[in-house]
C-alpha positions as a LaTeX table, in Angstrom:
\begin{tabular}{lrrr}
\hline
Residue & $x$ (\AA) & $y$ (\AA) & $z$ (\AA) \\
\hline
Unk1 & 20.10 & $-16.89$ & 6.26 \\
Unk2 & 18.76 & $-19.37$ & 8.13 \\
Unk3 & 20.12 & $-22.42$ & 5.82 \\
Unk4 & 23.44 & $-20.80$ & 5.66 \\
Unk5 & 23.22 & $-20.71$ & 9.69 \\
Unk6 & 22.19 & $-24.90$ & 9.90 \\
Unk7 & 24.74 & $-25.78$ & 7.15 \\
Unk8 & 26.96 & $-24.49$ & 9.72 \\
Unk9 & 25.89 & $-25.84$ & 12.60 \\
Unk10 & 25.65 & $-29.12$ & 10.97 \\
Unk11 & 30.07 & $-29.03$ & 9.95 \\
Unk12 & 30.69 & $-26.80$ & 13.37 \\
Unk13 & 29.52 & $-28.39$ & 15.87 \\
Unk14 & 30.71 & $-26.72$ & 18.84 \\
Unk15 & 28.96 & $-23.71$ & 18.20 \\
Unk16 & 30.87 & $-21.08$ & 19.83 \\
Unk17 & 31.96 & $-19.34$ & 16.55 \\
Unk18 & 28.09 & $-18.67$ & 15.20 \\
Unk19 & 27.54 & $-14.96$ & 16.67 \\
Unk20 & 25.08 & $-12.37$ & 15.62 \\
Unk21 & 26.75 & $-8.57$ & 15.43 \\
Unk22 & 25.02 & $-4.43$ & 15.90 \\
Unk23 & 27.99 & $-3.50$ & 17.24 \\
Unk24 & 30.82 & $-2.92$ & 15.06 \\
Unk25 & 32.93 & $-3.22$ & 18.09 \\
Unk26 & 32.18 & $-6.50$ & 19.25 \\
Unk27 & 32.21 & $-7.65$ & 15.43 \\
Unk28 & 35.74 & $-6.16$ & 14.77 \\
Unk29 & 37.36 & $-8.02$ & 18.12 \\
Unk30 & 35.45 & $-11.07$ & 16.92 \\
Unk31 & 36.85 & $-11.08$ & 13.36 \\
Unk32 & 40.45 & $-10.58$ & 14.78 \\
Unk33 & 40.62 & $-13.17$ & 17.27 \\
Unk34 & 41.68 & $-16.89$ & 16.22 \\
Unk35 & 39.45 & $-19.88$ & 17.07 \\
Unk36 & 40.49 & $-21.59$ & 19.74 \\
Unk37 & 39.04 & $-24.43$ & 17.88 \\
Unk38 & 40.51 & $-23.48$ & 14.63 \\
Unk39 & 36.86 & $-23.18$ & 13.05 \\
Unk40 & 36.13 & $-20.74$ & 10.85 \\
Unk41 & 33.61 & $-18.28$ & 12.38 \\
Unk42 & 30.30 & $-17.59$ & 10.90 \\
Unk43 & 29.70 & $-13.92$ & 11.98 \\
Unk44 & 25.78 & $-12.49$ & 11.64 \\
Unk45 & 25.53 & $-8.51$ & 9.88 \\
Unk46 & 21.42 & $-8.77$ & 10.14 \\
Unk47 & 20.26 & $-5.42$ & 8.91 \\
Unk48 & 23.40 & $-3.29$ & 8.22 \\
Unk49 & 22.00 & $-0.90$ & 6.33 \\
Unk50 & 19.63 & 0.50 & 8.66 \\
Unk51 & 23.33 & 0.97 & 11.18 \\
Unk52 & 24.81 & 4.00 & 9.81 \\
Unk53 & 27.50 & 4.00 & 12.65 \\
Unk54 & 28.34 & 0.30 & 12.11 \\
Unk55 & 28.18 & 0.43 & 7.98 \\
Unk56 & 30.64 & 3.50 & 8.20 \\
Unk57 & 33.04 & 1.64 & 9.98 \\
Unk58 & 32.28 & $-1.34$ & 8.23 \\
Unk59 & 32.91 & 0.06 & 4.78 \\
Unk60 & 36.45 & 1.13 & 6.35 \\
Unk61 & 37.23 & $-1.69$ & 7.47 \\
Unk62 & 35.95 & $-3.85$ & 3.53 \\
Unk63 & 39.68 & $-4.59$ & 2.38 \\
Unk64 & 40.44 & $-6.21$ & 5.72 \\
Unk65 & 37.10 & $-8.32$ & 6.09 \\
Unk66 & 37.36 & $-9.68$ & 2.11 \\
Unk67 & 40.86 & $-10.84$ & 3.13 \\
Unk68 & 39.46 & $-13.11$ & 6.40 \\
Unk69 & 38.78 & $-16.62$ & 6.20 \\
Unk70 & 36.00 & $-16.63$ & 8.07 \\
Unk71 & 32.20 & $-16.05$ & 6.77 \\
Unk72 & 30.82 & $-12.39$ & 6.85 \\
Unk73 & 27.00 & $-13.07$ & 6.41 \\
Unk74 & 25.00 & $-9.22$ & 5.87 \\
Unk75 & 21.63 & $-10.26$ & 5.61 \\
Unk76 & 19.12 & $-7.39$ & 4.73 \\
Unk77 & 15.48 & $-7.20$ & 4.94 \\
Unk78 & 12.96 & $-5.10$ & 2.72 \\
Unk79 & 13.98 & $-1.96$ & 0.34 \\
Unk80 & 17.06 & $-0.03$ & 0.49 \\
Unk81 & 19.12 & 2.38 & $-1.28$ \\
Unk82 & 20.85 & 0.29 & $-4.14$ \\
Unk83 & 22.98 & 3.09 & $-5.12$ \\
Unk84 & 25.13 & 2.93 & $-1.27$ \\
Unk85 & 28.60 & 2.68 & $-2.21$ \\
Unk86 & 28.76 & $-0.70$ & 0.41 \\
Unk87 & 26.12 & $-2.56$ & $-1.17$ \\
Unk88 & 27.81 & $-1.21$ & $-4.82$ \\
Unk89 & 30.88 & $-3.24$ & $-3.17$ \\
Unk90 & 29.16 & $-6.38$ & $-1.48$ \\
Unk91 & 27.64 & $-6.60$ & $-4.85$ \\
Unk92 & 31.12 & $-6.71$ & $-6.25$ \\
Unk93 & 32.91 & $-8.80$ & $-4.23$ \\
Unk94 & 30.88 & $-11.07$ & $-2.39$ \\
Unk95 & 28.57 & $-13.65$ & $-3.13$ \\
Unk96 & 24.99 & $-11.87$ & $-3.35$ \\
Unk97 & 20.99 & $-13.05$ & $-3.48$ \\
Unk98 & 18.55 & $-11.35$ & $-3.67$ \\
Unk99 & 14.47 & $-12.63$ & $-2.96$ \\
Unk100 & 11.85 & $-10.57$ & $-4.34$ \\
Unk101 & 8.40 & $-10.51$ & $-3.64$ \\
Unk102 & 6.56 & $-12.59$ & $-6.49$ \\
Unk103 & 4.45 & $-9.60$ & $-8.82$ \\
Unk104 & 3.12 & $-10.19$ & $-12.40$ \\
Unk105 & 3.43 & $-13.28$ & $-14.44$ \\
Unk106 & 5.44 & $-15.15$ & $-11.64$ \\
Unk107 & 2.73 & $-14.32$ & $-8.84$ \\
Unk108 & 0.02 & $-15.67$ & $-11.28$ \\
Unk109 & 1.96 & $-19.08$ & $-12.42$ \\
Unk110 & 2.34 & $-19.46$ & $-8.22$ \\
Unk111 & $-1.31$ & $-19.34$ & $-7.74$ \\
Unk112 & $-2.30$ & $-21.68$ & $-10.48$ \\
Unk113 & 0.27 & $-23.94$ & $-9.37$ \\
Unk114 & $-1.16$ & $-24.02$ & $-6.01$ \\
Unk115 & $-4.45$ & $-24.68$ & $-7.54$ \\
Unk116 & $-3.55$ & $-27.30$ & $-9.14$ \\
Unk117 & $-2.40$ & $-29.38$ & $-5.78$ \\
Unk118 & $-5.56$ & $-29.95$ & $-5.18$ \\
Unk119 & $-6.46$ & $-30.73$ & $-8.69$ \\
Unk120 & $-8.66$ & $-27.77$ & $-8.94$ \\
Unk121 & $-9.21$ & $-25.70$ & $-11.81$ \\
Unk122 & $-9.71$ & $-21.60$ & $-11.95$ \\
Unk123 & $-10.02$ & $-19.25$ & $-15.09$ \\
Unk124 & $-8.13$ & $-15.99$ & $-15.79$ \\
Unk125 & $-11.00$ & $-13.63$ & $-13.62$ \\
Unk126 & $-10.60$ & $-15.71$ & $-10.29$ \\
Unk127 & $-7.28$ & $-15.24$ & $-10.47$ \\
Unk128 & $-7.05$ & $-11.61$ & $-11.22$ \\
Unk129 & $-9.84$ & $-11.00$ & $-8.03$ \\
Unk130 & $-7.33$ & $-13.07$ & $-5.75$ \\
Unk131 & $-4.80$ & $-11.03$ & $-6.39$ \\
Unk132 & $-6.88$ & $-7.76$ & $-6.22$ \\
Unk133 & $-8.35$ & $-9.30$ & $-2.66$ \\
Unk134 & $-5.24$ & $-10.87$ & $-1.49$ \\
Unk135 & $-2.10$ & $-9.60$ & $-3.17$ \\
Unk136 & 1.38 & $-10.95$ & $-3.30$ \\
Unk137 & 1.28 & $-11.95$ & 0.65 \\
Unk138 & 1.35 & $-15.70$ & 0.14 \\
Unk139 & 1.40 & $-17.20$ & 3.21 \\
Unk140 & $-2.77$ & $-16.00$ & 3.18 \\
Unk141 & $-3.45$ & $-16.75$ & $-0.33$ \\
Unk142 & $-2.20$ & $-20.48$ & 0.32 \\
Unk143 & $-4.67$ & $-20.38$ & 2.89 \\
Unk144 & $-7.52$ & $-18.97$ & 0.57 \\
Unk145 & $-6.60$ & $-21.38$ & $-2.24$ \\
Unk146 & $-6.81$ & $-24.14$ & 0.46 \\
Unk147 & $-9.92$ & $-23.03$ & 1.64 \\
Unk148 & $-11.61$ & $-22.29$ & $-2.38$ \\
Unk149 & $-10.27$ & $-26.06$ & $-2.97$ \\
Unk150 & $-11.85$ & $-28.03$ & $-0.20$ \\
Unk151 & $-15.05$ & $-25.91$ & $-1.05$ \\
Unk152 & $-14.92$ & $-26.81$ & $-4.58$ \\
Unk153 & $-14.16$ & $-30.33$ & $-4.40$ \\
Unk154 & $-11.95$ & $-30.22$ & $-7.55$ \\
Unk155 & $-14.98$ & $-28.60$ & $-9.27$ \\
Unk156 & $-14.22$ & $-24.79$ & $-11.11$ \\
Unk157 & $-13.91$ & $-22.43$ & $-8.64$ \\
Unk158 & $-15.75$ & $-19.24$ & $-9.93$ \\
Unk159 & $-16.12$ & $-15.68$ & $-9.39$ \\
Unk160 & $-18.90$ & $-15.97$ & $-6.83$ \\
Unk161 & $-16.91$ & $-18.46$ & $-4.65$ \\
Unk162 & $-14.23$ & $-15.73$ & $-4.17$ \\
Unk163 & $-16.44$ & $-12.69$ & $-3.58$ \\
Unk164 & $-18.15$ & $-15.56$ & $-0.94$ \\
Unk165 & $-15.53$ & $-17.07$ & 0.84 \\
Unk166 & $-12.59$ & $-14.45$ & 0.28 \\
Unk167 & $-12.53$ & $-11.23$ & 2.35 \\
Unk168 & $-10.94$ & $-8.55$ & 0.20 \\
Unk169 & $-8.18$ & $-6.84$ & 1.93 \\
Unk170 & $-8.12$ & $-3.25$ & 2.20 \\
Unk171 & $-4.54$ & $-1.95$ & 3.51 \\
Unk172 & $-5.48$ & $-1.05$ & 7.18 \\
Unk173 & $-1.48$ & 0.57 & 7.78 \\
Unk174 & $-0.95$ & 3.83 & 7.28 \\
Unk175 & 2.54 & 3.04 & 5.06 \\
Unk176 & 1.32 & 2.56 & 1.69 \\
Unk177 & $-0.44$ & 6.09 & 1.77 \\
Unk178 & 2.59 & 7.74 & 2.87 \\
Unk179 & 4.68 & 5.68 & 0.05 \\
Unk180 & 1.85 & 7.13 & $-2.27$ \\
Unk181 & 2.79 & 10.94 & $-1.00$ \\
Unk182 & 6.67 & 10.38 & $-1.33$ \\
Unk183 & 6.52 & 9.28 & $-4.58$ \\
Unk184 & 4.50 & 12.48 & $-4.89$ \\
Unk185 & 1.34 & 9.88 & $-6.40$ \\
Unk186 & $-1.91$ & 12.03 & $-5.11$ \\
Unk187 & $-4.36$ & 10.29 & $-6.63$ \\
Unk188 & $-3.00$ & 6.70 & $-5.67$ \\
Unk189 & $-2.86$ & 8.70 & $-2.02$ \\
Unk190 & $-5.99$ & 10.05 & $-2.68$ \\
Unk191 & $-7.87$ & 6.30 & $-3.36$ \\
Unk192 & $-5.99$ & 4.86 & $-0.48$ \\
Unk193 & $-7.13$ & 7.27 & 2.06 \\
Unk194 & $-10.63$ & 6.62 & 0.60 \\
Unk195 & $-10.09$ & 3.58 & 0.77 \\
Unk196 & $-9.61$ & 4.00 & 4.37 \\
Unk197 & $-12.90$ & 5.51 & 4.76 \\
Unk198 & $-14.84$ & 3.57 & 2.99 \\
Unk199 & $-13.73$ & 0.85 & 5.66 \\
Unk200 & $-14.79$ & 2.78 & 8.41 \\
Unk201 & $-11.81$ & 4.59 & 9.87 \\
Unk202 & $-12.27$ & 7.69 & 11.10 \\
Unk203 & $-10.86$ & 10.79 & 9.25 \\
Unk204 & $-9.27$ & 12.13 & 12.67 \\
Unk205 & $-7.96$ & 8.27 & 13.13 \\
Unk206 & $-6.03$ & 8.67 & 9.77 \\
Unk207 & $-4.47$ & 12.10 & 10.35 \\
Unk208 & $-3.56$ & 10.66 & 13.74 \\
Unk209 & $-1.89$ & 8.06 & 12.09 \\
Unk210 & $-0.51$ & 9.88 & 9.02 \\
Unk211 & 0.77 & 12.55 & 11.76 \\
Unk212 & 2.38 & 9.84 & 13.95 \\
Unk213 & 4.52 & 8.41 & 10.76 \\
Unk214 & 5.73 & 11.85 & 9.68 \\
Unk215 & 6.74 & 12.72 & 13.23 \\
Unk216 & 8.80 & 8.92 & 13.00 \\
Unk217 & 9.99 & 10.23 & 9.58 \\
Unk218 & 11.37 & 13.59 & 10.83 \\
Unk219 & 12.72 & 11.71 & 13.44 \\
Unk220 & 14.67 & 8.95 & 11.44 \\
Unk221 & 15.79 & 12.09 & 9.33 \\
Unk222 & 16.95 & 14.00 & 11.81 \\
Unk223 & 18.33 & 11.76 & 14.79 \\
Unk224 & 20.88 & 8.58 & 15.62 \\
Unk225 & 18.55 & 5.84 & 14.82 \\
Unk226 & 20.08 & 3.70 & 17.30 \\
Unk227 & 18.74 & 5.94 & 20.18 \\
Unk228 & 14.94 & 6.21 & 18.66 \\
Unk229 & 12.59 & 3.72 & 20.61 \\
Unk230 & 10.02 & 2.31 & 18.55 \\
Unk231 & 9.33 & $-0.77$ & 17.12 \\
Unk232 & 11.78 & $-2.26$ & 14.81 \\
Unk233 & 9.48 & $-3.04$ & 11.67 \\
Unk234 & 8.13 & 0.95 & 12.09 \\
Unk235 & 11.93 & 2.45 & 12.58 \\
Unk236 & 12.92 & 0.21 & 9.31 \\
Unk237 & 9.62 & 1.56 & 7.32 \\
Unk238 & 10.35 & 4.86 & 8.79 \\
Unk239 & 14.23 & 5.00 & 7.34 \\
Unk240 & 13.06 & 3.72 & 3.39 \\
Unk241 & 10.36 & 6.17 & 3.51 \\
Unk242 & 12.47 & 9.45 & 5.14 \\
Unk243 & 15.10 & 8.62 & 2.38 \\
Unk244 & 12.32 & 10.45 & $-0.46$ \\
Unk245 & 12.28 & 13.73 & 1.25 \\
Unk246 & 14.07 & 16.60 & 2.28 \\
Unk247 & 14.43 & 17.51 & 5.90 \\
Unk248 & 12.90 & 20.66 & 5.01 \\
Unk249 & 10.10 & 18.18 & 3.02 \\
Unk250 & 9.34 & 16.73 & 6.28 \\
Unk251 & 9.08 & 19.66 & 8.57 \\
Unk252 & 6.63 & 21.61 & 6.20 \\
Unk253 & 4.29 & 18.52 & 5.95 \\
Unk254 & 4.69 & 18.13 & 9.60 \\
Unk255 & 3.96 & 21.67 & 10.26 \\
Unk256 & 0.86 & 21.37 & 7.72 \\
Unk257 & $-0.80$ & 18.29 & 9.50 \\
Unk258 & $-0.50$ & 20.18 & 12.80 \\
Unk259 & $-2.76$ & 23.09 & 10.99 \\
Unk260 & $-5.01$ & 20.64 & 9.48 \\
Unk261 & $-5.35$ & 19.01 & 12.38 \\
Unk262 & $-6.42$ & 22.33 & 14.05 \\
Unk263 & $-8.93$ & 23.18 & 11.72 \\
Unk264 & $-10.89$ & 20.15 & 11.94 \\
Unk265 & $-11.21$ & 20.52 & 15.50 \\
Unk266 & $-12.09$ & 24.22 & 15.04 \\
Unk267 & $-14.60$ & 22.88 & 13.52 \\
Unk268 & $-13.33$ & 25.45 & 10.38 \\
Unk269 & $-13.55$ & 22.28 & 7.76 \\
Unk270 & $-15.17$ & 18.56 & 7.78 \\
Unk271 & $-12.66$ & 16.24 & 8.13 \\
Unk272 & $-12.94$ & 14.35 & 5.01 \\
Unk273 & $-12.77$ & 17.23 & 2.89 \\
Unk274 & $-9.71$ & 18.32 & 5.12 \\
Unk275 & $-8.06$ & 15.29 & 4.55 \\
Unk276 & $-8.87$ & 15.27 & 0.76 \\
Unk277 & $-7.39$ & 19.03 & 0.82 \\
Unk278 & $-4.13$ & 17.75 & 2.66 \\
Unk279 & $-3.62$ & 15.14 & $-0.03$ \\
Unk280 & $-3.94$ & 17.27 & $-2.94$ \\
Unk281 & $-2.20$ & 20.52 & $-1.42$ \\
Unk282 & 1.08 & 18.42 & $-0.98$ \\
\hline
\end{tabular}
């Protein structure tokens, strides 16, 4: 998005036709209006799909927005339904790209390439523990690579130079647990909540949490999302995540945290093994 926007900037130079739309409104006047500078207009759609008002009216409106001269940019970011009749059309009609977060093979030749910057050799069992400690966020592993290197001095870096300079992260968000339930995965819920334990969080910290994503979820489900008020990266989580459950789904889990919940403080069941319970009973 942002090259598209500095290519633009670069042939426009005025300016005044780069805007950035949530309103389908304010993007519809837009669109009709000529340039007073006979420019074509660059019009920003960040996050569409998490607008149902303005993709509704959007999708309406398709035939008429294909036919304008001027550049419709929809940029989207994270997961989304890929079977939405708009992004079925976009797909169709528009150019598309789509960047993926590097997994597999293509994470692995990354890292080594990295590596070998600094002229720095690894073998197959650092780079399976820097993926187990670091994952596919590469802005940090870039860092830890950086850091392995200089400590090497373009010597083999080795299995005990990771487990000493490398801090293994442990998922301290609640999300990936909850993507674990949805997709109905109770042991990968199960090891993630341990997971959570094993770190030191406390068992009522994790039902608070687990309880304050559900109630975001039922929310999201339930509501206009344009009137909910909570941060933008939770409300965008909160809208992939709702899409794997019922309403009904999300009450009944809702309804069961508040018992858990209960109990623990009742002092009826230790926490752990309530939270273990939870899991499972799902």
């Amino acid at each position: 998005m942002k090259e598209i926007v500095e290519r633009y900037k670069k042939i426009h130079k005025s300016g005044l036709n780069l805007k950035y739309f949530d309103d389908f409104g304010d993007f519809k006047n837009e669109i009709k209006q000529t340039s007073m500078f006979k420019e074509k207009k660059l019009a920003v759609l960040p996050n569409l799909f998490l607008n149902p008002e303005f993709k509704e009216k959007f999708l309406e409106g398709m035939k008429d927005f294909l036919k304008s001269d001027d550049i419709i940019l929809v940029y989207q970011e994270g997961e989304f339904n890929k079977n939405d009749s708009l992004f079925k059309l976009l797909k169709e009609k528009a150019k598309s790209q789509e960047f993926e977060l590097l997994t597999g093979q293509k994470l692995k030749s990354w890292i080594k390439k990295e590596f070998e910057k600094y002229k720095t050799k690894i073998d197959s069992k650092v780079l399976e523990m820097l993926i187990e400690y670091v994952g596919n966020d590469l802005w940090r592993q870039s860092n830890e690579i950086r850091k392995l290197a200089l400590f090497k001095q373009k010597k083999m870096v080795e299995v005990k130079d990771v487990k000493l300079l490398v801090k293994p992260k442990i998922e301290t968000d609640i999300f990936k647990t909850i993507d674990a339930v949805a997709e109905k995965d109770k042991k990968g819920a199960l090891n993630l909540l341990h997971k959570h334990l094993e770190k030191g969080d406390s068992p009522l910290y994790i039902l608070a949490m687990i309880n304050y994503q559900f109630r975001n979820l039922l929310m999201v489900k339930s509501s206009d999302m344009s009137k909910i008020k909570i941060h933008p990266f939770v409300l965008k989580k909160s809208y992939y995540q709702s899409q794997k459950f019922t309403l009904e789904e999300l009450k009944k889990i809702y309804q069961k945290i508040f018992q858990v919940d209960l109990d623990i403080k009742t002092g009826k069941i230790e926490p752990e093994l309530a939270l273990d319970l939870f899991i499972a009973e799902l």
